[in-house]
Structures are given as C-alpha cells and as structure tokens.
VOPAGU-2260 file (C-alpha; in pm, 1 decimal, decimal comma):
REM VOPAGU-2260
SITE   aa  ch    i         X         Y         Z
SITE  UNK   A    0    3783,2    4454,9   17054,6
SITE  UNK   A    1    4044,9    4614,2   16848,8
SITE  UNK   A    2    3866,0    4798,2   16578,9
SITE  UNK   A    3    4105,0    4852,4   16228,7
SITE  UNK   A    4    3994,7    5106,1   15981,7
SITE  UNK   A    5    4083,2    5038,8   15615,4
SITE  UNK   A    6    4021,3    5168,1   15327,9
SITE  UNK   A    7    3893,3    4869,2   15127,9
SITE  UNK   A    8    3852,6    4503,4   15356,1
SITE  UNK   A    9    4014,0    4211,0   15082,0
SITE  UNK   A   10    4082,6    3836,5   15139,6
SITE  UNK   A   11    4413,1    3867,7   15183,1
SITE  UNK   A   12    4383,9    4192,7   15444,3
SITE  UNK   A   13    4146,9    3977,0   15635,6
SITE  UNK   A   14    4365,8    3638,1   15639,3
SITE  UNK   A   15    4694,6    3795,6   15749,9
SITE  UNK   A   16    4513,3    4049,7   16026,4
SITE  UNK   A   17    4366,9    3732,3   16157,2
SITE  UNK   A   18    4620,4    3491,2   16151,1
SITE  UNK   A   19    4853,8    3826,1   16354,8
SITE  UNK   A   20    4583,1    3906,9   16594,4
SITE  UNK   A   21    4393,7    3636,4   16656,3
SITE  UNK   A   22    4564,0    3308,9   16599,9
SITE  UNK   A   23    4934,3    3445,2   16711,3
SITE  UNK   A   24    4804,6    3706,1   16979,0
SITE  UNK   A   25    4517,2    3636,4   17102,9
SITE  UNK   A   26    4397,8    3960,2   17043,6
SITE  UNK   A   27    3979,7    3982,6   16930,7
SITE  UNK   A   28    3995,0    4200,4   16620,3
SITE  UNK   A   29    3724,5    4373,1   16343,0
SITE  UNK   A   30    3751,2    4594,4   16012,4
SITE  UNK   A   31    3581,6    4855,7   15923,1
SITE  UNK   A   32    3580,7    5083,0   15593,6
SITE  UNK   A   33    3269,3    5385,4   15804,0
SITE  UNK   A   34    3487,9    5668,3   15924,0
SITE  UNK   A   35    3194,9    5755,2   16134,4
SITE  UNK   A   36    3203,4    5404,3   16320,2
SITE  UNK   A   37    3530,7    5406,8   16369,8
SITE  UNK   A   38    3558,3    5763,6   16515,4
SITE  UNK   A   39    3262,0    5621,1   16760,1
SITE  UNK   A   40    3460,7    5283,9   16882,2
SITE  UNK   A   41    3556,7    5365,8   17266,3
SITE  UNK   A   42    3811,0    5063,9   17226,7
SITE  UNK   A   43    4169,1    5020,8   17103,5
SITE  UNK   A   44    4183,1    5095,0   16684,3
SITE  UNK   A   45    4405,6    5178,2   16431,7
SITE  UNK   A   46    4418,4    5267,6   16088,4
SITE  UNK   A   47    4592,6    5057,9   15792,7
SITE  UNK   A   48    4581,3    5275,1   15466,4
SITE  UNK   A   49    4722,6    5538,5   15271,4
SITE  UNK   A   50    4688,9    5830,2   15541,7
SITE  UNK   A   51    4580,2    5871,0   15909,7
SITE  UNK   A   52    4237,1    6025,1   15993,0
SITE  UNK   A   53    4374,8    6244,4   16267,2
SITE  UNK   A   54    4634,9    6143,2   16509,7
SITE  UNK   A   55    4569,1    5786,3   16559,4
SITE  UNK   A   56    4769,8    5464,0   16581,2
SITE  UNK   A   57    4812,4    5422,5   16213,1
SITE  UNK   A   58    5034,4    5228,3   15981,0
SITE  UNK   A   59    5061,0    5288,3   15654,0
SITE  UNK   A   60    4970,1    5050,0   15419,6
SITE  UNK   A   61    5176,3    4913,0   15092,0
SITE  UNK   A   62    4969,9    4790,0   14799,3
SITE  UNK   A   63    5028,9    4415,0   14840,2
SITE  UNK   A   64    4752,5    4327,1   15026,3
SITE  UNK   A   65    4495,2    4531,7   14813,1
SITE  UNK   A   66    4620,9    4369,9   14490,9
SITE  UNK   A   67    4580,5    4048,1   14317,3
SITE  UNK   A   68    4748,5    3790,8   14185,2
SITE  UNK   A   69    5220,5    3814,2   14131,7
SITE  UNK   A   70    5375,3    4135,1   14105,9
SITE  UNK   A   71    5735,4    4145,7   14076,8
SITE  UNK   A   72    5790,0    4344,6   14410,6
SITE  UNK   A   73    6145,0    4520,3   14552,5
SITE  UNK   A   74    6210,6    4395,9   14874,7
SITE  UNK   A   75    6420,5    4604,7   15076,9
SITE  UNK   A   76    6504,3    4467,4   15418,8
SITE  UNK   A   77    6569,8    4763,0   15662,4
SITE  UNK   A   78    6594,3    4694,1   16060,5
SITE  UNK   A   79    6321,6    4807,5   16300,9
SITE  UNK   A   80    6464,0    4822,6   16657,7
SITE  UNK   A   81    6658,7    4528,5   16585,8
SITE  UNK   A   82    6436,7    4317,2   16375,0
SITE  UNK   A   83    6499,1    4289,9   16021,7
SITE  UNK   A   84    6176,2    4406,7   15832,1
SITE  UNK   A   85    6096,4    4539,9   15463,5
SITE  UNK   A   86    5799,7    4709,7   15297,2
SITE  UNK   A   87    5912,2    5054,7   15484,9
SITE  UNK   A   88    5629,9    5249,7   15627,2
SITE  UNK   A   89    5742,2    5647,3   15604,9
SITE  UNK   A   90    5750,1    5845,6   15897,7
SITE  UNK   A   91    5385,5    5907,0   15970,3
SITE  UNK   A   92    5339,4    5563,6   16065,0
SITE  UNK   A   93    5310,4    5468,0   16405,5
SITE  UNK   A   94    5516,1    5110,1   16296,2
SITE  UNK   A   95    5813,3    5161,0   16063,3
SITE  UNK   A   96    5724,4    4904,5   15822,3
SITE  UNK   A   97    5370,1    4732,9   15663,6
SITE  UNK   A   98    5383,4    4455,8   15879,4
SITE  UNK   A   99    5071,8    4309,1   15741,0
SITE  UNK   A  100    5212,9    4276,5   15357,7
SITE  UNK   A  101    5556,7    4179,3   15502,8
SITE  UNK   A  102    5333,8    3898,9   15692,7
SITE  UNK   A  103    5126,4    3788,5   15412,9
SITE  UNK   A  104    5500,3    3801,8   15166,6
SITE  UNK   A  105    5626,8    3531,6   15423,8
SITE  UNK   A  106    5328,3    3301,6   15536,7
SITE  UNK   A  107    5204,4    3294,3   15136,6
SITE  UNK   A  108    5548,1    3244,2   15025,3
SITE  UNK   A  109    5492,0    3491,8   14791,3
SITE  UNK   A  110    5810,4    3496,2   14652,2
SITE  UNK   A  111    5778,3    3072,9   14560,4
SITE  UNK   A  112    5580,5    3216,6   14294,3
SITE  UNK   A  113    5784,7    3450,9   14118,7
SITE  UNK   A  114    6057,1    3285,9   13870,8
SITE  UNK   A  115    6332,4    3050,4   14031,3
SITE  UNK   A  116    6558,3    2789,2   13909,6
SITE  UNK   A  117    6491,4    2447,2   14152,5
SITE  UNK   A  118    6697,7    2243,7   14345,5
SITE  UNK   A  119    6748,7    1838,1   14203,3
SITE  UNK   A  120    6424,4    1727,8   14332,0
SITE  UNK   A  121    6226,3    1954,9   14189,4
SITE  UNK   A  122    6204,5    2215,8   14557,0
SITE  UNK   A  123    6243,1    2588,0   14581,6
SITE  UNK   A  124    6599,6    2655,1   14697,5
SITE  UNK   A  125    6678,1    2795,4   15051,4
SITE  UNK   A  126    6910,1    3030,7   14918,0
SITE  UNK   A  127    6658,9    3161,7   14665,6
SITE  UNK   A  128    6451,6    3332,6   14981,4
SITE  UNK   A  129    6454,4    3644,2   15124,7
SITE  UNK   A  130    6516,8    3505,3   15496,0
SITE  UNK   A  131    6811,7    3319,7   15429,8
SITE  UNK   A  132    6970,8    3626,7   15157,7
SITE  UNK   A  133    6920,3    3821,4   15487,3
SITE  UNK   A  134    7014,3    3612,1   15773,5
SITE  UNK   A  135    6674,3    3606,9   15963,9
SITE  UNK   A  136    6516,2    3229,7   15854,2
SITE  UNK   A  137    6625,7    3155,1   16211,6
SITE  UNK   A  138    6443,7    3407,8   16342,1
SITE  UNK   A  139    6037,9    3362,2   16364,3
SITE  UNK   A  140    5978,2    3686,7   16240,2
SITE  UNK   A  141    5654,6    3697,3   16215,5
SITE  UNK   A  142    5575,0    3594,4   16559,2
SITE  UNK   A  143    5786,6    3854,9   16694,9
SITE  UNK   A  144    5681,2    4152,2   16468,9
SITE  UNK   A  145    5351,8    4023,0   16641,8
SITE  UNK   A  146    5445,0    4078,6   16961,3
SITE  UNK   A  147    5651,0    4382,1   16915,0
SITE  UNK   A  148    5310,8    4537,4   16746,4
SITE  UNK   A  149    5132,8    4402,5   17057,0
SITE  UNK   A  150    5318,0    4629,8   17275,9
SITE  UNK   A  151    5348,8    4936,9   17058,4
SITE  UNK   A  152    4935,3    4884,9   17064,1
SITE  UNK   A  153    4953,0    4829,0   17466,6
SITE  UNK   A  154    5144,6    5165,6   17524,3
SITE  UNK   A  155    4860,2    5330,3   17314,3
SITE  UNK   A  156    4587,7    5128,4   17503,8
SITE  UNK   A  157    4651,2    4989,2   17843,5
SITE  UNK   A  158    4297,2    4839,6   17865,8
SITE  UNK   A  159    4405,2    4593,1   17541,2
SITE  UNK   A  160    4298,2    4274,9   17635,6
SITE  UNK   A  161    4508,3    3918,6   17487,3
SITE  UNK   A  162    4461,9    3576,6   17521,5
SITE  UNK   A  163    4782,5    3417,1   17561,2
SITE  UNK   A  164    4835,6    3072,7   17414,4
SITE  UNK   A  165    5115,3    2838,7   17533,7
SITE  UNK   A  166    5447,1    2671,6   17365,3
SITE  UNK   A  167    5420,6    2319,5   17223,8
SITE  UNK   A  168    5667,8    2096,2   17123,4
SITE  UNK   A  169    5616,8    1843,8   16914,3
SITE  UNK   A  170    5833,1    1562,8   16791,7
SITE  UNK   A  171    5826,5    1403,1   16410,2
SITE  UNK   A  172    5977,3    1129,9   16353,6
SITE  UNK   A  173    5999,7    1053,7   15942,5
SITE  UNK   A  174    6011,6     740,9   15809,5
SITE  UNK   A  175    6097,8     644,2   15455,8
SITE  UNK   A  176    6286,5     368,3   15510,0
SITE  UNK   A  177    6182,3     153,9   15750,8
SITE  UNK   A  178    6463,7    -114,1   15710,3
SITE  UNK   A  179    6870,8     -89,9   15556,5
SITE  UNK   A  180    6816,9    -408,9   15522,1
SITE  UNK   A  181    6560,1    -645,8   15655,6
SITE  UNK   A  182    6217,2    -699,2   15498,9
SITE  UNK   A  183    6406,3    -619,6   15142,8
SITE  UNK   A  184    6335,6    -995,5   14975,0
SITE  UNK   A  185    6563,7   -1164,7   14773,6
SITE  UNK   A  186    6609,9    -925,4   14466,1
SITE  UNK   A  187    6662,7    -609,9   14644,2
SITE  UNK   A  188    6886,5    -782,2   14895,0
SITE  UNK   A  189    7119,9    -911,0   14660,0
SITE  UNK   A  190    7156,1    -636,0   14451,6
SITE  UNK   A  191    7199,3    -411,9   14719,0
SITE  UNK   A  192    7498,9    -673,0   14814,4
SITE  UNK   A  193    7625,8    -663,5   14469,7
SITE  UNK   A  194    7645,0    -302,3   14474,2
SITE  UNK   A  195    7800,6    -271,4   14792,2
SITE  UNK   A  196    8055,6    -508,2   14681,0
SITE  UNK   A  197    8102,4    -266,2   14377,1
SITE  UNK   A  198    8183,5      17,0   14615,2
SITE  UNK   A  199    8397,2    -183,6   14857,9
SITE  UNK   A  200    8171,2    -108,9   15133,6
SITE  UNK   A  201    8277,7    -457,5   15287,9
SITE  UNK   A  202    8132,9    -277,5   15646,3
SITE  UNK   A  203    7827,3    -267,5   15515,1
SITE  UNK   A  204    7846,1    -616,0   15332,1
SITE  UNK   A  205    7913,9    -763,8   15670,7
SITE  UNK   A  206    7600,4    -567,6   15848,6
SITE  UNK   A  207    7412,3    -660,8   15562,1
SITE  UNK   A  208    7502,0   -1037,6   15672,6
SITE  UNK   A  209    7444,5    -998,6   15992,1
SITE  UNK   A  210    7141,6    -857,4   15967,2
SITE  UNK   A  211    6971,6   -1174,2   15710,6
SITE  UNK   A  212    7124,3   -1422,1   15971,2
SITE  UNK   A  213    6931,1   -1257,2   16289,5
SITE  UNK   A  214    7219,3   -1227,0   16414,8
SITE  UNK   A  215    7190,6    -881,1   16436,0
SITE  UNK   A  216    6919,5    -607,7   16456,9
SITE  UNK   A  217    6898,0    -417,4   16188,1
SITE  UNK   A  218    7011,8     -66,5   16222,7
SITE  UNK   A  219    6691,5     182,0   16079,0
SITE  UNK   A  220    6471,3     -14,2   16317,2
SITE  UNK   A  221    6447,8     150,7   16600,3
SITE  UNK   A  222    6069,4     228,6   16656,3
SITE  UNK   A  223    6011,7      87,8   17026,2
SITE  UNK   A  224    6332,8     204,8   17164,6
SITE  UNK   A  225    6209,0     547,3   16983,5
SITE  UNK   A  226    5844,7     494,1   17202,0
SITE  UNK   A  227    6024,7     430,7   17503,3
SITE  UNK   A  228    6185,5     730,6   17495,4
SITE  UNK   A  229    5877,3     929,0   17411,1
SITE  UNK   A  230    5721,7     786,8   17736,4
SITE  UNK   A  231    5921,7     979,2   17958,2
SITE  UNK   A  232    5811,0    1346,6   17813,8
SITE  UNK   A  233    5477,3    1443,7   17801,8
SITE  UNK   A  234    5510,3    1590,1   17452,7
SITE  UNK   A  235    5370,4    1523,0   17129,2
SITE  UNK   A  236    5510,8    1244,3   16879,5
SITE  UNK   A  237    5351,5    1172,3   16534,2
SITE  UNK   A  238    5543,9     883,9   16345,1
SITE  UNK   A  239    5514,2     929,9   15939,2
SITE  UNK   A  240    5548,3     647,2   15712,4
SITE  UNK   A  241    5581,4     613,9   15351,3
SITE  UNK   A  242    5299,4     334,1   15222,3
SITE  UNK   A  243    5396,2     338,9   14900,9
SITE  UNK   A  244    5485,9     125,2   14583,9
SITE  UNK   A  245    5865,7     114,0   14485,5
SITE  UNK   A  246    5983,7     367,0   14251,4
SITE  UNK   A  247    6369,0     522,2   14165,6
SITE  UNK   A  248    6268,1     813,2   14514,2
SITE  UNK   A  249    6075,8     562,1   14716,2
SITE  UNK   A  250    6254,4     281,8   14822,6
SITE  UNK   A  251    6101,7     181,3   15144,9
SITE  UNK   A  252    5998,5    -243,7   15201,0
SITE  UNK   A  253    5671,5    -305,8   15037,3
SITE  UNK   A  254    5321,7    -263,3   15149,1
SITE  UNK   A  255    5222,2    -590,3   15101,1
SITE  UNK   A  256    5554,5    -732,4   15356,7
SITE  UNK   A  257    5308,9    -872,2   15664,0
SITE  UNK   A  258    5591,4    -734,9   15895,0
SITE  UNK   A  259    5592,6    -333,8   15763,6
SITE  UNK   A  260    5246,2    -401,3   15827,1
SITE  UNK   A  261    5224,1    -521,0   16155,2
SITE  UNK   A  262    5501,4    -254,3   16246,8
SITE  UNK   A  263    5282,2      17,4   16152,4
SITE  UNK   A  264    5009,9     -71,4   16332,8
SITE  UNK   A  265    5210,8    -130,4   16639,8
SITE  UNK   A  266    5345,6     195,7   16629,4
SITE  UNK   A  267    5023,8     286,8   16634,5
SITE  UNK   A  268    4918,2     163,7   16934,0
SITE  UNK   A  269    5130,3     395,7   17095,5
SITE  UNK   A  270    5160,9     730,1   16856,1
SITE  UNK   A  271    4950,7     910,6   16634,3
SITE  UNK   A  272    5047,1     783,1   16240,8
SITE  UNK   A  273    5039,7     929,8   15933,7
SITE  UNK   A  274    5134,6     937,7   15587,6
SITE  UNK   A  275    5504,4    1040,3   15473,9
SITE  UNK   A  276    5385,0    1096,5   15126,8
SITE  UNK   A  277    5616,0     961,1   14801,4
SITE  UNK   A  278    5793,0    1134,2   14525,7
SITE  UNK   A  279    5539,2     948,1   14290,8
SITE  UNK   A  280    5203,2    1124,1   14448,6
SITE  UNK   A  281    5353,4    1474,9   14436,8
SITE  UNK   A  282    5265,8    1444,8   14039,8
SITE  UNK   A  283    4941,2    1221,5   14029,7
SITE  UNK   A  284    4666,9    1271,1   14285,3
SITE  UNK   A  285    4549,7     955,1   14267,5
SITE  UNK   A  286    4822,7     777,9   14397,3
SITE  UNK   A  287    4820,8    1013,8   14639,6
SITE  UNK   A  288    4447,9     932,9   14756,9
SITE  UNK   A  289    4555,1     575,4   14726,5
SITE  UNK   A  290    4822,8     590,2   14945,2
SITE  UNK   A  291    4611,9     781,5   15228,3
SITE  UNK   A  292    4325,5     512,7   15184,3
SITE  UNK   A  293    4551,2     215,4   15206,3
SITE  UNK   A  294    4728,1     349,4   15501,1
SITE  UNK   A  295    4414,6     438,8   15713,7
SITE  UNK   A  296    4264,8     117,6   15596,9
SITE  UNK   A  297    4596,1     -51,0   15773,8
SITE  UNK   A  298    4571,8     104,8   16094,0
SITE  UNK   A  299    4166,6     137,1   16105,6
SITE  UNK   A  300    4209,4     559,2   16146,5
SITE  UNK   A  301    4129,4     818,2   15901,9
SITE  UNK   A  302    4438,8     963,4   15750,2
SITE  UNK   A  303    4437,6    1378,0   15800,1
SITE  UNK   A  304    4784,2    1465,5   15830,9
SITE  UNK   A  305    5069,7    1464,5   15565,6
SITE  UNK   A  306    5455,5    1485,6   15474,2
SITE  UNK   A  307    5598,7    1538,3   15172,3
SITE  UNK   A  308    5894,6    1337,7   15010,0
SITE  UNK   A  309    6202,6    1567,8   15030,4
SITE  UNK   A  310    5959,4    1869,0   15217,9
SITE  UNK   A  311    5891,7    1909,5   14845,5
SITE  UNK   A  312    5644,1    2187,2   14904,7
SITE  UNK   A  313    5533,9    2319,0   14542,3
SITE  UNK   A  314    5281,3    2585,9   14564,0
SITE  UNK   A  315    5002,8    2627,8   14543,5
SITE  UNK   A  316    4984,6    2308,8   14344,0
SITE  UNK   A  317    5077,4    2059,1   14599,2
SITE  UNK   A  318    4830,2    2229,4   14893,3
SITE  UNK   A  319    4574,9    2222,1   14625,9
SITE  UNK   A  320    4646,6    1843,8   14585,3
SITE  UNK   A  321    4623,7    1758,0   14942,3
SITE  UNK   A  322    4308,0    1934,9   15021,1
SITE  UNK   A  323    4119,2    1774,2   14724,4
SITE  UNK   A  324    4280,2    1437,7   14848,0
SITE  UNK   A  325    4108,6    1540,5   15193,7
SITE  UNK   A  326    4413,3    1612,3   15408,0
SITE  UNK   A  327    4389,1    1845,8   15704,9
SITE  UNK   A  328    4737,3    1939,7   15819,6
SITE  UNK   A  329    5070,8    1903,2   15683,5
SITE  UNK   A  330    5413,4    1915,7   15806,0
SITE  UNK   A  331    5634,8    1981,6   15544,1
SITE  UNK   A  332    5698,1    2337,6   15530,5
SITE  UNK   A  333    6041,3    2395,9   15649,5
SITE  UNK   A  334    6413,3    2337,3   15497,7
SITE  UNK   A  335    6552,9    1997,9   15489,5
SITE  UNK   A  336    6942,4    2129,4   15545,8
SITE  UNK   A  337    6882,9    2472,7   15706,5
SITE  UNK   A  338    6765,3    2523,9   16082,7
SITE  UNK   A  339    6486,8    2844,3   16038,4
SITE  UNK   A  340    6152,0    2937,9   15952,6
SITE  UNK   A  341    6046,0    2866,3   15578,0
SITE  UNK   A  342    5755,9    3113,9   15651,6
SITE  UNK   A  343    5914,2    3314,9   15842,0
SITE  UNK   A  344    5621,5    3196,8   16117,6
SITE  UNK   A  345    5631,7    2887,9   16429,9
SITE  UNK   A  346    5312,7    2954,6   16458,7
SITE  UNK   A  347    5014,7    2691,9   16242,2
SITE  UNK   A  348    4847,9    2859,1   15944,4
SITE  UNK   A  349    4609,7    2839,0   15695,9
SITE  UNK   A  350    4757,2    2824,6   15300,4
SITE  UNK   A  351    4686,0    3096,7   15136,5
SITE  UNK   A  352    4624,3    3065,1   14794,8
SITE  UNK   A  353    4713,9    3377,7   14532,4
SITE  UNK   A  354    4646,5    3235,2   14217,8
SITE  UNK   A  355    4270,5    3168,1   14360,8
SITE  UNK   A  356    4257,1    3469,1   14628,9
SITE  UNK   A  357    4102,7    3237,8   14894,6
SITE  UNK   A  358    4236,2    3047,9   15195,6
SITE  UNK   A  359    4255,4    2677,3   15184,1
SITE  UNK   A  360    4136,1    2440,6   15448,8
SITE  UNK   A  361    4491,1    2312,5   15504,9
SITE  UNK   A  362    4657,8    2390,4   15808,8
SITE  UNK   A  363    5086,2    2446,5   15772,0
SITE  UNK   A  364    5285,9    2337,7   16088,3
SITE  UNK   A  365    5593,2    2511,1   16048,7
SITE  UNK   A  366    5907,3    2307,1   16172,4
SITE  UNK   A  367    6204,1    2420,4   16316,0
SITE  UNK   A  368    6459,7    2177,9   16200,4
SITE  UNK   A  369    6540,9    1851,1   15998,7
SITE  UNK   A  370    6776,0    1645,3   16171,7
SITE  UNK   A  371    6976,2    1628,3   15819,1
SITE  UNK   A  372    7063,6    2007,3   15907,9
SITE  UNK   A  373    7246,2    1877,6   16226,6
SITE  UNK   A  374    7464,4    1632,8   16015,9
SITE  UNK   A  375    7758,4    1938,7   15971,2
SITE  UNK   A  376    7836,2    1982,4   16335,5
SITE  UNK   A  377    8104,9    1802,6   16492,0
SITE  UNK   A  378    7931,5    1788,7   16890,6
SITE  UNK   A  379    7614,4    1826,7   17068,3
SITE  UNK   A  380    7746,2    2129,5   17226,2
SITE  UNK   A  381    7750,2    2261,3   16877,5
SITE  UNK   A  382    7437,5    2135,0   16779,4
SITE  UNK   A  383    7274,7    2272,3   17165,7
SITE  UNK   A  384    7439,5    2644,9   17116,4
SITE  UNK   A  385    7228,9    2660,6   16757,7
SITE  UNK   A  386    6898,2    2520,9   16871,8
SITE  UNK   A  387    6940,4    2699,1   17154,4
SITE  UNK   A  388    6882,8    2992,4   17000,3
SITE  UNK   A  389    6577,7    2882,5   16817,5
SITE  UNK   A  390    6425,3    2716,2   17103,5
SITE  UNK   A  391    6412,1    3060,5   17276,0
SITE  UNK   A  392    6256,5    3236,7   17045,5
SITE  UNK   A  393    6046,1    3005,4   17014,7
SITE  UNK   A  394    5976,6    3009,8   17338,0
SITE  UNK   A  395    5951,2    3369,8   17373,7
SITE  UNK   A  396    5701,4    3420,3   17135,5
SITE  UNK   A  397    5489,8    3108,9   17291,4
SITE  UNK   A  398    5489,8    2924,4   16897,3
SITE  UNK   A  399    5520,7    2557,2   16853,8
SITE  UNK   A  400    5851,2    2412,8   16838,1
SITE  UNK   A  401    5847,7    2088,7   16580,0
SITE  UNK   A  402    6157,0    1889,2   16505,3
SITE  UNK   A  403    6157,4    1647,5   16244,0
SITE  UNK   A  404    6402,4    1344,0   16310,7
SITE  UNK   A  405    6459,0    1042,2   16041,7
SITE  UNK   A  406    6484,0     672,6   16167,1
SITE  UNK   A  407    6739,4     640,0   15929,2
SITE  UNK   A  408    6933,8     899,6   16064,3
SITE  UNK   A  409    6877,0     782,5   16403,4
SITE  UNK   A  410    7036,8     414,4   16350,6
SITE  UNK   A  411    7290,3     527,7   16106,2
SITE  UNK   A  412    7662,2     551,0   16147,9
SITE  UNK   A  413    7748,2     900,5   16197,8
SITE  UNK   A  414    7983,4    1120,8   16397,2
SITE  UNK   A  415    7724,4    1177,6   16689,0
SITE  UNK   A  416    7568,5     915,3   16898,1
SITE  UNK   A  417    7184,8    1024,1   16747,1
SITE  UNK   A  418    6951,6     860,6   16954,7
SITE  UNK   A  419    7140,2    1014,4   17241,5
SITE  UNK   A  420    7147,4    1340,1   17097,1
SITE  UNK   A  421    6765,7    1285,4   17028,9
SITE  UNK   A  422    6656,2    1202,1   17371,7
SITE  UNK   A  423    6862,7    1500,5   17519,0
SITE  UNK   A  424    6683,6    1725,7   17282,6
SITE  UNK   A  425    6338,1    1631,3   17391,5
SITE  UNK   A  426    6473,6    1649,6   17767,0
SITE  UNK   A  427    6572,1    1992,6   17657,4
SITE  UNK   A  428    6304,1    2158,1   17454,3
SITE  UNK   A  429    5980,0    1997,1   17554,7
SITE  UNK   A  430    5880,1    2237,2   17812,0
C-alpha cells in the first residue's frame, strides 16, 4: 500500500487522491497525519504538504485542497516534461507541480464556479476554461499526469504494485428528435410546411411530402439500421431519448404518439435506454422526476442514467437535481462543438460538490466528442487525423472513450455520408 503523509486529511484531499490512485491507477492507497507511522511504513510513501520530513518522495502541496468553499485563484499553466500543468510545485518537490489541486481544479470544475458570462442556452462557454485558453482540452490530462506520477513513484519503488484497468468504448447515440417529420400530427405538420414555404426550402417541402405519403422513409429515423450496425462490434451502445412534453427547446413527437412509444421500447429490446433530459427539467425537478418515471414506466426498467438538453451542465445545481431525482450516472459532461476533455479526465468520476464539501453519488462519464464538433471538416480523413489523436491517448492511458452521435445528425443532409462515417468510427475505435 502506498502510504501518503499529510499534514491535515480533508474531503477534498481524500476524493482527488482516490479518484488518481485508485480509480485511474489502480494503485491501493492510505493517509496518514503520525510522523511516527509513517517513518515505520516499509512500503512505497510520500509526503503532500508544506515541507518534506527528510529526503522522501514529496510534493509540495498548494492550499486548494485544504481550503473551503471559491477562491479566486491565479492559474499559471507552465509545462512539465511536455505536459501542460499549473499550481507550480518549487524545486524541493519531487513533481514540479501540485498535481492533486490541479486534479481536483479540473474534475470539480472549479473554475464553473467563479464569475462567467453564459453561452445562449444558459451553458458555461468552452472558451471561458482553462483547457481550451491553453490548448490541452484534447489532451486527458489528468489521466496522464496519473500515469506520469505512476512512474516517477515506480523509479522510487520498484516493488509498487497497480492494478491495471482496460479501455472501453462506448457509443451514445442522442435522440431529441425522433422524427423531421413523421409522427408530427396535423398542426405541427402544417406549420412546419408553412414555414418552410416561407423560407423557400421547396427541398424540404417535397421530403416533407414524401414522407406523409409513405412514400418515403423519413430521414431522423434510423434506429434499426443504427442496431444493425452495433451488432457487428462488441462495444457498448446506450440510446437516449427525450420523453418529454413540447416546449419552445423540446420539440420531439409526443409521448402519448403509440408509435414513439412502441419505438422506444423496441429499441430497447436491443440497447440499454435512457433519458435525454429536456430544457424544461433543467429548472423544475419535478418534471424532471416525471420524465424519468414515465420513461421507465414505458420500457418496464428503472431509469439511472441521464443527458442533459444542450450538455447543459450547471453546477453544482443540476448534479444536485439529478441525485435527488435518483439518477446514477450521467453523460453530459463534455463540449457540444469542441473535441476534448471538459474535466480535463476520460476516466468516470464522482461530482464533487464545493459549495457542500462532500462527494455526490453521481457518477460523470466524460465524453470525448459530439458529433456536432465534426460538422466543420470537409472529409473523414480530416475528421480520422483529429480523433485519431484522441483515441490514442485515450488509449494510452487505458480511459473510456465515449462518443456521442445525434440521429438527427445521422439522417441529415450534410457534406459527409454520416452513417458511414459512424460505422467506420466504431470499426476504428472500439478496441
């Protein structure tokens, strides 16, 4: 066991050493604040505080994780053999940097606290974080300070003994609108006519046609050729639906149509299903618990796992919201128009809440990419050279890899044949 000597053990000291050692490493781990115990310990241990006992491995510890609540903080990012990191260490420290506060900065998104200005929908803008102001939210940075401390630790202590865990790949697809135009009834169909004929979108006018006269398919629906392709890679697929009542952000057919219905619980014959959350819940809990009830009433399964309209991820309001509303995981955190790592993690994690000081019982899955970030290249060879990248890393660092792909954006006219693009990903990525 790795013994770490500290100077005082807090919740948020404990949370991020676990979540590094244990849950990304596999490394068994223990605190103690007894000089005399940990001058005894035979095993690997270091020392996180102000100064080093003797000449252990030590790295010197920033305030951050002995504090509590927001504190406007500098962030400097500096480099440490390559990797960007910030909260620098001195020279005494065996590790340049405090990777534990720089940890707990990213995974608590520390800095979605402090005073920004939102994006239209009400989300914390991309361009507000540190990651993307520094060019690392493609990089898992977390993961690989992880691993880099890992081996630093290993040089120190040859006998240090890790459980490795192994890459996953999962697939999401989203789906908030099931149908462009089928399933719509007579109101919504004709106005969305009338308002394509206001636009002169007489392509659409004719699909629209098409589509009410059978005579052809309509576009968004796609769901078994989607399961088809998921049963030639033995990878994980979740399928999220909105079940919600129309509102001016929710526009999907109605939960009452007997043929959304039976859809759903076809899907789910063949895929785990859950609940793409709508705009409306993210300000009233109760349609939120509604939702989830009517939903796992539908397909005769408890509801656990959620995704947020827009990846509108408000904290710590909206984890708050879904553990009281009994969720277990969600799958929201990420960017909806930038490839990288929100959290700066592609490992699963537990929320942290600062206003409280405790950890939730909500798990964060971390993805990679929304397919609208994919829209702006012209070819899948540009689209393969960025994930590439990712994927690697990924890979390297033994996280999970989690795309998140629309049905809409899957049948919809675009530059790239999608679903082709789609299934070459998963052929790509899934092991």
């Amino acid at each position: 066991m790795l013994l770490i000597f500290t100077h005082k053990v807090t919740n948020r000291l404990t949370y991020t050493a676990k979540q590094i050692f244990e849950k990304i490493l596999g490394v068994e781990m223990g605190f103690t604040t007894k000089v005399e115990e940990f001058i005894k310990h035979n095993g690997p241990k270091m020392t996180y505080s102000k100064q080093p006992l003797q000449n252990e491995f030590f790295i010197r510890s920033n305030d951050l994780l002995f504090e509590q609540g927001i504190n406007d903080l500098e962030v400097k990012v500096s480099d440490w053999d390559g990797l960007p990191c910030f909260f620098l260490a001195g020279d005494k420290s065996t590790v340049p940097f405090d990777v534990f506060s720089a940890s707990f900065f990213l995974l608590s998104r520390y800095e979605e606290y402090l005073p920004h200005v939102k994006d239209s929908v009400g989300r914390f803008p991309v361009k507000e974080s540190i990651a993307y102001q520094n060019d690392f939210l493609e990089l898992p940075v977390v993961d690989l300070w992880a691993y880099k401390l890992l081996e630093a630790l290993k040089d120190r202590f040859p006998d240090l003994e890790n459980k490795e865990k192994d890459y996953r790949f999962t697939s999401i697809i989203n789906v908030t609108t099931s149908h462009a135009y089928a399933m719509r009834g007579i109101a919504r169909s004709i106005g969305g006519l009338l308002l394509d004929l206001g636009n002169f979108r007489f392509r659409d006018v004719l699909d629209r046609f098409s589509v009410m006269m059978r005579l052809k398919k309509d576009p968004y629906d796609n769901f078994f050729e989607l399961v088809d392709i998921h049963k030639k890679f033995p990878i994980k697929t979740m399928f999220f639906f909105q079940f919600a009542k129309h509102s001016a952000h929710d526009k999907n057919v109605s939960t009452n149509n007997n043929k959304f219905r039976y859809l759903i619980k076809s899907v789910a014959d063949y895929s785990i299903v859950s609940l793409s959350t709508s705009f409306m819940s993210s300000y009233d809990k109760n349609v939120l618990r509604e939702e989830k009830k009517q939903l796992g009433n539908l397909i005769n399964r408890p509801i656990s796992y959620a995704r947020l309209r827009y990846n509108k991820v408000n904290v710590p309001a909206t984890y708050r919201n879904l553990v009281e509303t009994e969720f277990t995981d969600d799958f929201s955190m990420g960017y909806t128009h930038e490839i990288g790592f929100r959290t700066g993690t592609c490992t699963p994690f537990y929320f942290y809440d600062i206003n409280t000081e405790v950890r939730q019982p909500i798990k964060i899955h971390p993805f990679a990419m929304h397919d609208y970030a994919l829209v702006k290249y012209k070819s899948k060879e540009e689209v393969y050279e960025k994930m590439d990248k990712v994927y690697r890393l990924v890979k390297q660092v033994k996280g999970d890899f989690i795309l998140v792909f629309s049905n809409e954006l899957l049948g919809g006219k675009q530059q790239l044949n999608w679903m082709e693009l789609y299934q070459s990903l998963l052929k790509r990525y899934y092991v």
